[in-house]
C-alpha positions as CSV (number, residue, x, y, z in Angstrom):
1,X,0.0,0.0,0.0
2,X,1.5,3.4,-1.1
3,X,2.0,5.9,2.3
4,X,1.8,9.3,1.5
5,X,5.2,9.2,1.2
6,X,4.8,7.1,-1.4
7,X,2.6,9.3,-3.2
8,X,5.1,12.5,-3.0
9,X,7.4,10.2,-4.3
10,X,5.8,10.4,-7.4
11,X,6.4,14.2,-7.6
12,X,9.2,14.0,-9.9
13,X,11.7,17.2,-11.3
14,X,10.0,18.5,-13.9
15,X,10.1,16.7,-17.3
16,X,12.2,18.7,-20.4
17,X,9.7,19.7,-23.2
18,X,7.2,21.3,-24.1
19,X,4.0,21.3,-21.8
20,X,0.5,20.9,-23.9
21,X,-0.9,24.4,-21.6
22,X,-4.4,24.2,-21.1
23,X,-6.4,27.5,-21.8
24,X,-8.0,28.9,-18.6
25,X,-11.3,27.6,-19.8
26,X,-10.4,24.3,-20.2
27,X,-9.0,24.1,-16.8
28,X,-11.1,21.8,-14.7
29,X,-10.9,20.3,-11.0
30,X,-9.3,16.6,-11.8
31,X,-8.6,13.9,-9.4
32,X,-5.1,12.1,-9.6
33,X,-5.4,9.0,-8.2
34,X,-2.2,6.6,-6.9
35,X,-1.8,3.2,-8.6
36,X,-3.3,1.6,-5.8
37,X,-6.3,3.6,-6.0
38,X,-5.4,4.1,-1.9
39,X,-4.3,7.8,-2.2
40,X,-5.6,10.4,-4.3
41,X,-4.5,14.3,-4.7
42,X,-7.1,17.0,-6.0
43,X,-6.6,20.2,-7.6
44,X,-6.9,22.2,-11.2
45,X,-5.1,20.4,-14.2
46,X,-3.1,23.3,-15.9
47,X,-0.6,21.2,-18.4
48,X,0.0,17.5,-19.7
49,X,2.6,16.5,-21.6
50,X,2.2,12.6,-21.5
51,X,4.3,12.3,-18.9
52,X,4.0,15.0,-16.8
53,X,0.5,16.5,-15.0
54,X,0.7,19.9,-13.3
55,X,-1.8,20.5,-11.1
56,X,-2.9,23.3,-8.9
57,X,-3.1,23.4,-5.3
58,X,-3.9,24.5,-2.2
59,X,-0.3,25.0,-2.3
60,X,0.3,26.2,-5.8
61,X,1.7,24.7,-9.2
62,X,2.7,20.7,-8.4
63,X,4.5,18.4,-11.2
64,X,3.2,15.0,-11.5
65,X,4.4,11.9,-13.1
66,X,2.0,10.3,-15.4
67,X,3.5,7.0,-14.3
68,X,2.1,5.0,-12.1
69,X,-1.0,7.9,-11.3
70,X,-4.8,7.7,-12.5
71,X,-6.8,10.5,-13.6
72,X,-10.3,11.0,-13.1
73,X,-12.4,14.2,-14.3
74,X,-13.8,15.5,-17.7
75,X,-10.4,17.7,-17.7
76,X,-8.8,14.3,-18.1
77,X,-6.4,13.7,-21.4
78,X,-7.4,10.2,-22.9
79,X,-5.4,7.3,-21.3
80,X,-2.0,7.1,-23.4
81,X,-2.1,3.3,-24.7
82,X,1.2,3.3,-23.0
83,X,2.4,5.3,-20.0
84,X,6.5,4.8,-20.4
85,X,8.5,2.6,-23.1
86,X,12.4,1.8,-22.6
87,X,14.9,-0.4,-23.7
88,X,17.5,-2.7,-22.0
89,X,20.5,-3.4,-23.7
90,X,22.2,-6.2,-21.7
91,X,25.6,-9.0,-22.0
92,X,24.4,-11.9,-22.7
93,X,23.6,-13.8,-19.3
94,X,22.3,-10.1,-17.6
95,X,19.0,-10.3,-19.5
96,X,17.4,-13.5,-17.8
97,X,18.6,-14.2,-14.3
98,X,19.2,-10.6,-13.3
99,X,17.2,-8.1,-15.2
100,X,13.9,-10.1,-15.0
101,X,14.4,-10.8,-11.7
102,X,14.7,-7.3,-10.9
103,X,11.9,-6.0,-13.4
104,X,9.5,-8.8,-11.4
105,X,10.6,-7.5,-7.9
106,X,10.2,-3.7,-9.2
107,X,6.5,-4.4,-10.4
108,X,5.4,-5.8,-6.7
109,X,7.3,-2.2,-5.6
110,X,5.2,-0.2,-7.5
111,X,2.1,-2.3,-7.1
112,X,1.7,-3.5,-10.6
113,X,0.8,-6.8,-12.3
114,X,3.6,-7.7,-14.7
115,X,3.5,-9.6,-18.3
116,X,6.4,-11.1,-19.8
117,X,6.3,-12.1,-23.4
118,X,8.6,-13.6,-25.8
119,X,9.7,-11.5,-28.6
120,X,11.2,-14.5,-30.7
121,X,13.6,-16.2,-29.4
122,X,16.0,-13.7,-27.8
123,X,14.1,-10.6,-27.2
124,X,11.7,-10.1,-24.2
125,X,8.9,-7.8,-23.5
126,X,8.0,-6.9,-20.4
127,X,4.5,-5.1,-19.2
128,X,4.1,-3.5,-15.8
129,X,-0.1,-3.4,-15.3
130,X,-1.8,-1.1,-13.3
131,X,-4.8,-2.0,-10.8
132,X,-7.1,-0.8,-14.0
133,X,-5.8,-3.4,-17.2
134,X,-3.6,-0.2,-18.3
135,X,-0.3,-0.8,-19.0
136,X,2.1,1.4,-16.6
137,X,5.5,0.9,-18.2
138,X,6.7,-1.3,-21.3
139,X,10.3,-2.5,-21.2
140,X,11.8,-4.4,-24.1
141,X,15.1,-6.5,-23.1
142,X,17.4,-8.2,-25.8
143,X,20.8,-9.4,-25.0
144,X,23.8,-8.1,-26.9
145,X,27.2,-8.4,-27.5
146,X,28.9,-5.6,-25.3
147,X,29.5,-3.1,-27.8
148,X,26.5,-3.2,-29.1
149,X,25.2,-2.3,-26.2
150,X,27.4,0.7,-25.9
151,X,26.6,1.6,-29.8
152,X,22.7,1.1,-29.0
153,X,23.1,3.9,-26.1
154,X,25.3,5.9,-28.3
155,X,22.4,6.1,-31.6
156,X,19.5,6.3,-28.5
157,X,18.9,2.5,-29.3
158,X,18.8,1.9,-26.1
159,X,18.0,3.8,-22.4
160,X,20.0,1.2,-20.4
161,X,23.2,-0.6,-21.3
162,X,23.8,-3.6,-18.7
163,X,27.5,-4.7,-19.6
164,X,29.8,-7.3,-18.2
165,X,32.9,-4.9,-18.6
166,X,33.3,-0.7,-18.5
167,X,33.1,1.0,-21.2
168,X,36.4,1.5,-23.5
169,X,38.1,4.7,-24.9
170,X,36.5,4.4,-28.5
171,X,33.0,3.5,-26.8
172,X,33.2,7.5,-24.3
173,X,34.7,9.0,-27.8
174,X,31.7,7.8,-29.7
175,X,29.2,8.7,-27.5
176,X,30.4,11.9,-26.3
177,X,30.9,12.9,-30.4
178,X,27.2,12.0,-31.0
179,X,26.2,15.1,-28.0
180,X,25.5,12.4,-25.3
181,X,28.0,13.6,-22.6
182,X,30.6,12.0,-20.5
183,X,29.0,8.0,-19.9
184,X,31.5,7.7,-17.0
185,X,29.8,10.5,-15.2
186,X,28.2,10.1,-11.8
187,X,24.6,10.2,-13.8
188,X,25.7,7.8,-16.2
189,X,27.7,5.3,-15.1
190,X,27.2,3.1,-11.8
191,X,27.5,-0.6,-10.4
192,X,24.7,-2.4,-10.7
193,X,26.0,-5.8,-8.9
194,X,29.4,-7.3,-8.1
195,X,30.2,-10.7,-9.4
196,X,34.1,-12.7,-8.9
197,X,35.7,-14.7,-11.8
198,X,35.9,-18.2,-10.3
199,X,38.5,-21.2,-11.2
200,X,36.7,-24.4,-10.8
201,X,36.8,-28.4,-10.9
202,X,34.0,-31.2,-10.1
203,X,32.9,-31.7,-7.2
204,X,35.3,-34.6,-6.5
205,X,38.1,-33.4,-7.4
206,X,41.0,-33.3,-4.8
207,X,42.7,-30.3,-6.1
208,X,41.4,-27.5,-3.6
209,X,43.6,-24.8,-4.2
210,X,45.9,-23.3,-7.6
211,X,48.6,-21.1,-7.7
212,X,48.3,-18.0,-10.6
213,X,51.3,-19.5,-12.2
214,X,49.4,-22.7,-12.3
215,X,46.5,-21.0,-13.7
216,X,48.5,-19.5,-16.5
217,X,49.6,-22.9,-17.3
218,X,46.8,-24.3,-17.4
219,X,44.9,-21.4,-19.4
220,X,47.8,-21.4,-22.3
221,X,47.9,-25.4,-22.2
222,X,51.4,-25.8,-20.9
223,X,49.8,-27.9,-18.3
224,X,47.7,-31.0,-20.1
225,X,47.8,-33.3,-17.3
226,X,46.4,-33.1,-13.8
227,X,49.6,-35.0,-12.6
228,X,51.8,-32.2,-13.3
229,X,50.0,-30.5,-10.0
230,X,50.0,-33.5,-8.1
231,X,46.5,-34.7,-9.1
232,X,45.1,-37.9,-10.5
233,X,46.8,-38.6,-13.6
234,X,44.3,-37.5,-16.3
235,X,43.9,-35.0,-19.4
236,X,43.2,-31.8,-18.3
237,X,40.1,-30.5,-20.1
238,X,40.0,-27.0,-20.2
239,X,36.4,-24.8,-20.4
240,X,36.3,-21.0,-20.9
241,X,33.1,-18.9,-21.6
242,X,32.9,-16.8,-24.6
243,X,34.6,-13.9,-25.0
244,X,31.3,-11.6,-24.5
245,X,30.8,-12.9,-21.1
246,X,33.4,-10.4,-20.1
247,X,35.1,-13.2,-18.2
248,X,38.0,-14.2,-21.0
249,X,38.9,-10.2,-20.6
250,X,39.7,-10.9,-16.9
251,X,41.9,-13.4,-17.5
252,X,43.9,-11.7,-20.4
253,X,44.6,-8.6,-18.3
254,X,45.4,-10.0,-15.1
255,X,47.0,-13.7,-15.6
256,X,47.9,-13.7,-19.5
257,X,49.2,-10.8,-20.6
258,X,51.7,-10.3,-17.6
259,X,53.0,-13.5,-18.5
260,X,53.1,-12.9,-22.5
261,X,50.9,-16.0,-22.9
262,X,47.4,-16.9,-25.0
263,X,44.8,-18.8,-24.3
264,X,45.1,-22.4,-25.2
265,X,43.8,-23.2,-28.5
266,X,42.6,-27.2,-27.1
267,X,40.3,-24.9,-24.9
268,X,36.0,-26.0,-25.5
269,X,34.2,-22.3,-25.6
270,X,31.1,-22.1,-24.4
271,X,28.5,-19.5,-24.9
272,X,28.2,-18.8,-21.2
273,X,29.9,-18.7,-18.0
274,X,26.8,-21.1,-16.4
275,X,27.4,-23.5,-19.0
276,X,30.7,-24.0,-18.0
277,X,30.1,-24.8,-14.7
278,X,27.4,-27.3,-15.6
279,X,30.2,-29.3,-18.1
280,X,32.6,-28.7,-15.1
281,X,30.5,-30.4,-12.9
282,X,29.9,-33.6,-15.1
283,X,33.4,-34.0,-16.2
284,X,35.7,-35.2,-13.8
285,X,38.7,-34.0,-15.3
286,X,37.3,-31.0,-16.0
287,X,39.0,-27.3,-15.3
288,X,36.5,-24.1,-15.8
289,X,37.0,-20.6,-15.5
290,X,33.3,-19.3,-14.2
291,X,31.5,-16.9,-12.3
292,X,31.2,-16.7,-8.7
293,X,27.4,-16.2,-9.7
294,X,27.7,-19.4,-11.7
295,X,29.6,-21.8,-9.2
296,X,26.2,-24.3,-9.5
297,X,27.8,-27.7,-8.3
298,X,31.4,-27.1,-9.0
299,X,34.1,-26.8,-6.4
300,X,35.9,-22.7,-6.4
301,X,39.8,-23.1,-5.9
302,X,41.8,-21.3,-3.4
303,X,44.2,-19.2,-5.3
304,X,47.7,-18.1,-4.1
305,X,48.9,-15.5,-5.6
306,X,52.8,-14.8,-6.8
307,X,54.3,-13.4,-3.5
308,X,52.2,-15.3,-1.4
309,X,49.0,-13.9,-1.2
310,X,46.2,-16.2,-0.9
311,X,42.5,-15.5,-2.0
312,X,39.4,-17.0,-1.5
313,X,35.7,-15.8,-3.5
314,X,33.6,-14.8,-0.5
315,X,31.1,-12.3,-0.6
316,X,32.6,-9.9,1.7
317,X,36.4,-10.2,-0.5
318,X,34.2,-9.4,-3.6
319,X,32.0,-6.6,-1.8
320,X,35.4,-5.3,-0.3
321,X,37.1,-5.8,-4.2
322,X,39.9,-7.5,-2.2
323,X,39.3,-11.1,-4.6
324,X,41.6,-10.0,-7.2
325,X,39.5,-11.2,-9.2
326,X,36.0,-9.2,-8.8
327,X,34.2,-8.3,-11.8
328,X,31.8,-5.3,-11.4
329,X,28.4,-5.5,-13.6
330,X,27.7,-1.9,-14.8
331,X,24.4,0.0,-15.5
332,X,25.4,3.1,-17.9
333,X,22.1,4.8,-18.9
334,X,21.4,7.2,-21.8
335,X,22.9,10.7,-21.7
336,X,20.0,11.7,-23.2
337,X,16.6,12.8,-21.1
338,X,14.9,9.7,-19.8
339,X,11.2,8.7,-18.8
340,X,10.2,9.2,-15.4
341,X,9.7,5.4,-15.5
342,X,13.8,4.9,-15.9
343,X,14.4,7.3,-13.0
344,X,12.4,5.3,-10.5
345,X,13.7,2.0,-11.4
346,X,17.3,3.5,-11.2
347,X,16.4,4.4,-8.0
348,X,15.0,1.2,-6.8
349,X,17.9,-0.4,-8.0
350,X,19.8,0.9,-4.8
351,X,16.9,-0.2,-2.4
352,X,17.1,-2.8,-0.5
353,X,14.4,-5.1,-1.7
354,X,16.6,-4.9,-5.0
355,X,20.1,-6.1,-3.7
356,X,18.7,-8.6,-2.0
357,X,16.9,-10.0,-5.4
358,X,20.7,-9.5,-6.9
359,X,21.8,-11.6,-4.2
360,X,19.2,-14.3,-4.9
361,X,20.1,-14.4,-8.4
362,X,23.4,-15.3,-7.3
363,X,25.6,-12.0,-7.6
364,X,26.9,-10.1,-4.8
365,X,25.0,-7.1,-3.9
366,X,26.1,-3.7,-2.6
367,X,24.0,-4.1,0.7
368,X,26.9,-3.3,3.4
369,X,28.2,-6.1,6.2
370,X,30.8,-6.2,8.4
371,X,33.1,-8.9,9.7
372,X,34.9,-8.2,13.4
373,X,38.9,-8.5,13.5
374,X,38.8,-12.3,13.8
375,X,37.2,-12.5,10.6
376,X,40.2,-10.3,9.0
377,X,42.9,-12.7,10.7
378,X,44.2,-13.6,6.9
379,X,45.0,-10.1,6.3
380,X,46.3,-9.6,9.5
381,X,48.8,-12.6,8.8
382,X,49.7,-11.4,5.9
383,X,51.1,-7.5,7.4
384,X,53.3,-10.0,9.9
385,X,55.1,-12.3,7.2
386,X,58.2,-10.3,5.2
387,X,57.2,-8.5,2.5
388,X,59.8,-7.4,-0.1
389,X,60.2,-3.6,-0.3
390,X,57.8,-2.8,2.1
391,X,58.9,-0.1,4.8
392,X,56.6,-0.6,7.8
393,X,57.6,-1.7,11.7
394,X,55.9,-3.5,14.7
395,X,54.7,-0.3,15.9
396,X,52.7,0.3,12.6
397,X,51.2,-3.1,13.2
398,X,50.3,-2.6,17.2
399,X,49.2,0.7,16.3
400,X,46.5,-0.3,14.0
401,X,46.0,-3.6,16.4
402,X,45.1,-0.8,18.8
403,X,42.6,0.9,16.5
404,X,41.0,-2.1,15.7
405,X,41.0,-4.5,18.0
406,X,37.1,-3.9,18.8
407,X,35.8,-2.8,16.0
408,X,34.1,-3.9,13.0
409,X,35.0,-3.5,9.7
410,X,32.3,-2.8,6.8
411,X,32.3,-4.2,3.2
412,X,32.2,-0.9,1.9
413,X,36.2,0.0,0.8
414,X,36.7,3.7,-1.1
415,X,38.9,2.9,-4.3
416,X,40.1,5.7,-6.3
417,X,40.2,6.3,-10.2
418,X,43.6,5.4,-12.0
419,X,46.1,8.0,-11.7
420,X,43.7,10.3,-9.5
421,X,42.8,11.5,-5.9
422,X,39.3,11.0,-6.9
423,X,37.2,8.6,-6.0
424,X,35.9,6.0,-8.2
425,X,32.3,5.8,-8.8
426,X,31.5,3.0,-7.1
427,X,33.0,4.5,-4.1
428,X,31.0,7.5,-3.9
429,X,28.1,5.4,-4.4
430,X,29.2,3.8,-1.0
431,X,30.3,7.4,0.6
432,X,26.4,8.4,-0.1
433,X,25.1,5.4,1.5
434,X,27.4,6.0,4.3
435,X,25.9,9.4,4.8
436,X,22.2,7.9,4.8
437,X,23.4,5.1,7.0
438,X,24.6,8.0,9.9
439,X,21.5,10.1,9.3
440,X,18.9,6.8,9.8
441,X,20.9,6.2,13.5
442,X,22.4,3.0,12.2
443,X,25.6,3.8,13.8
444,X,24.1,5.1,16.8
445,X,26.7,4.8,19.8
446,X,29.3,3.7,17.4
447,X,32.5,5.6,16.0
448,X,32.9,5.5,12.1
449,X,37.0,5.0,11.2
450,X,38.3,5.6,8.0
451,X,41.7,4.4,7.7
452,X,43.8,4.7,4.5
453,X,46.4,2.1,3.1
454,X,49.0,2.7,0.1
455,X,51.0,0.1,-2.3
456,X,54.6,-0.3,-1.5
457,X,55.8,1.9,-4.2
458,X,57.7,5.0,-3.4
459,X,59.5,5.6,0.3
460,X,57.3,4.4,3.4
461,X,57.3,8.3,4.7
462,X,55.9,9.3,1.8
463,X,52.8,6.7,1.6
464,X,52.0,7.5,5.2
465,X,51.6,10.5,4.1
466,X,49.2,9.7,0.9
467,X,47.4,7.4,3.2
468,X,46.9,10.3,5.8
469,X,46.0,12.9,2.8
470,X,43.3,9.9,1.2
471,X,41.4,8.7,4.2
472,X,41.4,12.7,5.2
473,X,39.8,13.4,1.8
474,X,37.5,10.4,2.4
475,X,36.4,12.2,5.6
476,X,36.0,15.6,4.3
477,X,33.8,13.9,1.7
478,X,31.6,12.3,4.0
479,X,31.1,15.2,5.9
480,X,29.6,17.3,2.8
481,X,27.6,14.9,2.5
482,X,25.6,14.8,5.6
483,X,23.1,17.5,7.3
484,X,24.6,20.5,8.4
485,X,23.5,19.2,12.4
486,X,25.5,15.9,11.5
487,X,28.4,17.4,9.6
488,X,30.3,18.7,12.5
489,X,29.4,16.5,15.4
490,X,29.6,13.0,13.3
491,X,32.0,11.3,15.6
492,X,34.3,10.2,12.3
493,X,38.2,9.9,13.0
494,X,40.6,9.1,9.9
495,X,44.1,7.6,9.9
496,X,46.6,6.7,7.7
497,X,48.7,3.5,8.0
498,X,50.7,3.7,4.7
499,X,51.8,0.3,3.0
500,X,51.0,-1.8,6.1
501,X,48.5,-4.9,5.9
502,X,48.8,-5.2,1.5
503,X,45.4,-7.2,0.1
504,X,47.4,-8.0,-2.8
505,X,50.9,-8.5,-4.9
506,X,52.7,-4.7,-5.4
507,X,54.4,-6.8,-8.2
508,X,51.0,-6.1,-10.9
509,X,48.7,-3.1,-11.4
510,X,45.7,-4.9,-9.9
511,X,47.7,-5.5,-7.1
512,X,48.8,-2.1,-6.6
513,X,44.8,-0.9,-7.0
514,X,43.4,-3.2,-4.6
515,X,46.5,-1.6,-1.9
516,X,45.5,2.3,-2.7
517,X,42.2,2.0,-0.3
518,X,40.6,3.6,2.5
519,X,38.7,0.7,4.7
520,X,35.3,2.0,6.9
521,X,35.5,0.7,10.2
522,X,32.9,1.1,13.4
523,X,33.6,0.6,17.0
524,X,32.0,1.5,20.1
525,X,32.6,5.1,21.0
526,X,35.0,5.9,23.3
527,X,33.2,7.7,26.9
């Protein structure tokens, strides 16, 4: 049932265009009704535009989105045959187990019925029904290769590209030529769900954990035999999803390429990453390369990393980015104006009623959890052992023992862009939800710490200093961010600790990336 909060929710910014004015004679008392028929809002119609009612009030002038919202009264324009159209353009994979889910979960949001109909055999229509038999929103959904989808947002094919990868240089030059601004902006560009790139065998196999130079090996077919790793004796038989998966493009930038190899030409592609784990699963000599969102029956290896690092694809590594092998889905929408319709689903997309269908389907969602030090004792390990290059001391160590010792650390970790101070988009996405988190009294009683980490380039004075300067900025961030009464009296503390407690080899750029981070930490507040 819609609140009447839900009802000024549907007061949306006024739509660009021009407004269809009515002449003060045609002006009429109408009644706007909410889709549930529940909540209702009365006044004099003064302009439609087929998306947009302005009505006068008792309080004056009052934009109105068509969407969702019944009109009753001879001032009434007839009933569009459809209230919004848009068009998803998703990887192939998105466009089933994801964006249905999340078009299905929407519809109950807004109180709709929903339709979905085939459109042959890969495109999908889906209707979102009001209360009435009136169709509130259409949504066509068709899988496409990747930059298709980009090229389908640059010619306004398309009002939302879902894409297993970011976009690419000639992709931003393209759309920014055609007068569809920067698609890396803030309003363009966002994470939509987190998903890991997994390295499986059946369930039976004995294997349990790989090295990367083992995975290398096995990916360019210099390994053939699951003897040379001290397995079974057996042909290795090497699955790999298709390139368009996004998931090959992983594995050429962060194992290949450092190590001048190709993939194996003996290797069975497979149109998706599910489908690899399902031939994984029945083949007992079987090797995959899958998604964490994809695992179905298989068994995920442990990976160790060159210098020592080891990994493991848990939700909080992937939330945290600290698998170094997370893959981010991305939602880029149309530079150009969109329907009201979009807007709200954009917006639901961060609720949480929508994470947790992301995490049903198997992805990780954005939803924030925490782990206490003992769950961080890998990490912790890890800053003990010797670390080549590294300039940090005991002290370091005790001192950020100290900090932590009874707090809790939050999945949310503020990344920055390549080469930049600035944050990445993803992690101002988190800084806002921090804000809202501090407003709503969720850390009521508690502390918020925002403690910065470097790589082990450069002199150790230096990086403490970067680390100091990055979780300061983090903190300055948050501040402008929250009411003016929570701004100054937010009981938020930021430290830096340099290149203490790495995530990751300093030896590769990845590594380096997941280092430069400022980690969100609450404890109980000091009396």
């Amino acid at each position: 049932m819609h609140r009447l909060a839900d009802l000024l929710a549907l007061l949306c910014t006024f739509v660009a265009g021009v407004l269809v004015v009515l002449a003060p004679a045609q002006a009429q008392t109408v009644t706007l009704r909410s889709a549930d028929g529940s909540l209702s809002l009365r006044g004099d119609l003064k302009a439609f535009d087929g998306e947009t009612y302005i009505l006068e009030t008792a309080v004056g002038p009052i934009p109105i989105s068509a969407a969702g919202v019944f009109c009753d009264g001879e001032a009434c324009p007839a009933p569009a045959v459809e209230a919004s159209v848009f068009r998803i353009l998703a990887s192939r994979g998105l466009e089933q187990g994801l964006v249905l889910s999340l078009l299905e979960s929407y519809s109950l949001d807004i109180d709709t019925d929903i339709e979905i109909r085939p459109l042959g055999p890969q495109k999908t229509e889906v209707k979102l029904i009001n209360f009435d038999g009136t169709p509130a929103v259409t949504i066509a959904i068709e899988p496409a290769e990747t930059g298709r989808a980009f090229e389908g947002l640059a010619i306004s094919e398309a009002t939302i590209a879902l894409t297993n990868r970011p976009i690419d240089a000639g992709e931003i030059q393209l759309i920014s030529a055609l007068g569809h601004g920067d698609p890396t902006s803030a309003r363009s560009q966002s994470v939509a769900a987190l998903d890991g790139v997994v390295f499986v065998t059946a369930p039976d196999n004995p294997l349990g954990a790989i090295t990367e130079d083992q995975i290398a090996a096995l990916l360019s077919g210099q390994i053939r035999d699951w003897s040379e790793m001290g397995g079974t004796p057996g042909p290795v038989n090497l699955y790999l999803p298709s390139e368009e998966t996004g998931t090959q493009a992983v594995l050429q930038d962060l194992i290949l390429e450092p190590s001048g190899l190709t993939f194996s030409r003996n290797a069975a592609i497979l149109p998706t990453d599910a489908q690899v784990a399902d031939r994984v699963t029945t083949d007992p000599f079987g090797f995959g390369v899958t998604t964490y969102s994809n695992l179905r029956s298989t068994t995920p290896l442990l990976v160790a990393g060159s210098c020592g690092f080891w990994s493991a694809p848990s939700p909080f590594a992937i939330k945290a980015e600290e698998y170094p092998y997370t893959k981010r889905i991305f939602l880029y929408r149309s530079g150009r104006e969109v329907p009201d319709a979009v807007e709200r689903f954009l917006t639901y997309l961060a609720s949480d009623p929508a994470q947790e269908v992301i995490r049903d389907a198997g992805y990780v969602d954005q939803r924030v959890s925490s782990v206490d030090i003992t769950g961080q004792g890998l990490r912790f390990a890890t800053a003990i052992r010797p670390s080549s290059g590294a300039e940090v001391s005991l002290e370091q160590l005790q001192s950020l023992i100290e900090e932590v010792i009874a707090a809790q650390r939050l999945s949310m970790t503020l990344r920055f862009e390549a080469g930049t101070v600035g944050f990445d988009a993803r992690a101002s996405a988190d800084l806002k939800r921090l804000a809202e988190m501090i407003v709503a009294g969720r850390f009521e009683g508690q502390e918020i710490l925002l403690l910065g980490f470097t790589d082990s380039l450069g002199r150790g004075a230096d990086n403490r200093e970067l680390s100091d300067a990055r979780a300061e900025a983090a903190e300055a961030a948050l501040r402008a961010l929250l009411p003016p009464e929570f701004a100054t009296t937010a009981p938020i503390f930021s430290r830096g600790f340099g290149e203490l407690s790495p995530l990751a080899c300093a030896t590769t750029a990845d590594g380096q990336r997941i280092n430069r981070r400022v980690e969100v930490w609450t404890r109980p507040a000091l009396r």
